[in-house]
C-alpha positions in Angstrom: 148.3 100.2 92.0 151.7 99.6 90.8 153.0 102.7 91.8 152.0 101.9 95.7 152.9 98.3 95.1 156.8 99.0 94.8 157.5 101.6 97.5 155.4 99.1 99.6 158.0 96.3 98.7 161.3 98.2 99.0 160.5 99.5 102.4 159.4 96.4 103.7 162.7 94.9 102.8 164.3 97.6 103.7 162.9 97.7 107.1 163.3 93.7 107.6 166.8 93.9 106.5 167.5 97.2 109.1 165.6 95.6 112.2 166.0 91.9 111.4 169.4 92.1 110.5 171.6 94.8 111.0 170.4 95.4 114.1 170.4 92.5 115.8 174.1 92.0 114.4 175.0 95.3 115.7 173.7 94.9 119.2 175.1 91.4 119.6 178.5 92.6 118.1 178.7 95.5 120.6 177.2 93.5 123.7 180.0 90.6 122.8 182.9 92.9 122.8 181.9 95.3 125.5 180.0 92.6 127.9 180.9 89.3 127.0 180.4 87.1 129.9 176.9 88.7 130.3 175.8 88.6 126.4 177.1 84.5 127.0 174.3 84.4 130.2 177.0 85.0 132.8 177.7 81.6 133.4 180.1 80.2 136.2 182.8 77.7 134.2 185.3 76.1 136.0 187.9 73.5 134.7 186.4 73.5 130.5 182.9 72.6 132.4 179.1 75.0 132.6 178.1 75.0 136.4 175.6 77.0 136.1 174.2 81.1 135.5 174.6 84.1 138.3 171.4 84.3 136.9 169.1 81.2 137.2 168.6 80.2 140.4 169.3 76.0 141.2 167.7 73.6 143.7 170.0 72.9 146.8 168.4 70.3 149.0 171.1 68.4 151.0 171.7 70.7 154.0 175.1 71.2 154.0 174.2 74.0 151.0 172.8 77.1 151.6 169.0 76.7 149.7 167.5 79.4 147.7 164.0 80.7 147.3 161.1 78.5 146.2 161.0 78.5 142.7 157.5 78.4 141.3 158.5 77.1 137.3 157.4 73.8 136.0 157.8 71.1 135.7 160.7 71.5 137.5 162.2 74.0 139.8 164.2 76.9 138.3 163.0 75.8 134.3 164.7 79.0 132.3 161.9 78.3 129.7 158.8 78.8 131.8 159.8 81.6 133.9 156.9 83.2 136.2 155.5 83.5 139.0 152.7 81.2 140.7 149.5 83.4 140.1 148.7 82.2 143.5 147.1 85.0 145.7 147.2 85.4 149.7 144.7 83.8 150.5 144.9 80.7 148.2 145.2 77.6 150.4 148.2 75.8 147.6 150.4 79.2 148.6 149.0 78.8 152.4 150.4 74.7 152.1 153.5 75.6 149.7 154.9 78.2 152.6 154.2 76.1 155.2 156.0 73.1 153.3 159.0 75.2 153.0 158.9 76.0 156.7 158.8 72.9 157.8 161.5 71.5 155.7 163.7 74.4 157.3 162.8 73.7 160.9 163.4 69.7 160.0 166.7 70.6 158.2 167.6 72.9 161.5 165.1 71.9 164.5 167.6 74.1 167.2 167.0 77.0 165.1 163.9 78.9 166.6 165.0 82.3 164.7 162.4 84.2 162.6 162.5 82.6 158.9 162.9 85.3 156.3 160.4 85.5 154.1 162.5 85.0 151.2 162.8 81.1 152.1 159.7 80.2 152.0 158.6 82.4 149.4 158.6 82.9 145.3 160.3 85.3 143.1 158.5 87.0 140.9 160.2 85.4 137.8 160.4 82.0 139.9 164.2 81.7 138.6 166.1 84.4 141.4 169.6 82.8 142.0 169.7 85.6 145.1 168.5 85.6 148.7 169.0 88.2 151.3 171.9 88.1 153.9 168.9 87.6 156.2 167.7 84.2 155.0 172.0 82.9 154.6 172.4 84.0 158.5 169.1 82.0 159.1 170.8 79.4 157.5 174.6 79.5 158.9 174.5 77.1 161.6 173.1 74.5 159.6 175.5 75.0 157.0 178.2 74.9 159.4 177.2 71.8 161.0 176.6 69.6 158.2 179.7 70.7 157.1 181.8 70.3 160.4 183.2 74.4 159.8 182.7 77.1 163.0 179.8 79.4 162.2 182.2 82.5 162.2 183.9 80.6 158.8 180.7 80.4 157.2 179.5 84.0 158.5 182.9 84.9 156.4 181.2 83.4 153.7 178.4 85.2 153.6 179.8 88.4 154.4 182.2 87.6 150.9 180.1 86.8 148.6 177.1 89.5 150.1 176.7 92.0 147.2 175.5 95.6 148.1 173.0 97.6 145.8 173.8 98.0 141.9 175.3 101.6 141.2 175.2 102.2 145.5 170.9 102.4 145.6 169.2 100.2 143.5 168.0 97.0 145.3 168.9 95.5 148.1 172.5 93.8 149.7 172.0 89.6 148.2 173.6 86.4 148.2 174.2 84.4 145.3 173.0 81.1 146.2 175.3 79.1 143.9 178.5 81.2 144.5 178.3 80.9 148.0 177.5 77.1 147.4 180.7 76.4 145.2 183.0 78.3 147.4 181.8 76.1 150.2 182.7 73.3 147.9 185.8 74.5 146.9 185.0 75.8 143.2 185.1 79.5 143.3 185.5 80.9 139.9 
C-alpha cells in the first residue's frame, strides 16, 4: 500500500503545482506582455476613469445614443456574471411580447421612420452581453441620432462608416458597430 501511496502523492502535487500554478502564471505572463489591453478585458479608459469593455455590451436609452441589442441577463441588462441567452423559443409568447416591446419603443423613439427594423434591435445575443450591432440596425437608427442631437444625418452616417469594423482576419463574421464607441465619439470621448 505504501508503495502506491507515494507515487500517488508526488504526482498529484506535481500535477497541481504544473496546472494550478505554472501554468496559469505562464499564460497570464505571456497574454500580459503580448496582449495587454485584452488579458485587462479591453476596457475603454479615458482621463484616469473605466468607461466601460469593447466587450460587454451597455444599456443606451435616451435617444440621442445609438441603442444596442436586447440583452437577456438578469437582473439587469448586460450583468457580465449571468451571461446567456433567454431559453425562450419561437413561439414563446414572453419572446413574442419582448420583440414587440422593443419595436415599439423604436417606432416611439422614431415614429417618421417606417424602414424595416433589423432584427438585431429587437432581438438577443446569444451570450445576452454583445456590445456590437450590424451597420444595418446604426443606419436604422441615424436619423434619430442625428435629430436628438441637432447634427445632419451624413455627420452621423460618417460615424458609422468610422467606427464599422469589417470581418476578423478578412472572413470571419460579419462588418459591426460597437455600440459604446460609436456612443462616446458622439459624445466626444473617443479613446
Amino acid at each position: 500500500m505504501r508503495a502506491q501511496l507515494r507515487p500517488t502523492i508526488v504526482l498529484l502535487a506535481s500535477f497541481t503545482l504544473i496546472t494550478g500554478v505554472i501554468y496559469p502564471l505562464l499564460v497570464t505572463g505571456v497574454a500580459q506582455t503580448i496582449f495587454p489591453h485584452q488579458a485587462n478585458g479591453s476596457l475603454i479608459e479615458k482621463d484616469g476613469r473605466i468607461l466601460g469593455s469593447e466587450l460587454i455590451g451597455q444599456a443606451f436609452a435616451d435617444p440621442k445614443y445609438f441603442w444596442g441589442r436586447l440583452s437577456a441577463t438578469g437582473p439587469f441588462p448586460y450583468n457580465a456574471a449571468a451571461s446567456s441567452g433567454s431559453n425562450l423559443g419561437p413561439t414563446n409568447p414572453a419572446l413574442t411580447e419582448a420583440v414587440q416591446a422593443r419595436i415599439d419603443a423604436l417606432r416611439a423613439a422614431d415614429p417618421g421612420n417606417t424602414a424595416p427594423i433589423p432584427v438585431d434591435l429587437v432581438t438577443a445575443s446569444g451570450s445576452g452581453l454583445d456590445p456590437h450591432i450590424s451597420p444595418a440596425a446604426a443606419n436604422y437608427q441615424a436619423p434619430r441620432v442625428a435629430r436628438a442631437r441637432s447634427l445632419s444625418e451624413e455627420q452621423v452616417q460618417e460615424l458609422i462608416d468610422r467606427y464599422t469594423e469589417g470581418r476578423q482576419l478578412g472572413l470571419l463574421g460579419e462588418p459591426r458597430v460597437n455600440v459604446l464607441k460609436i456612443n462616446l465619439a458622439l459624445d466626444g470621448i473617443e479613446e
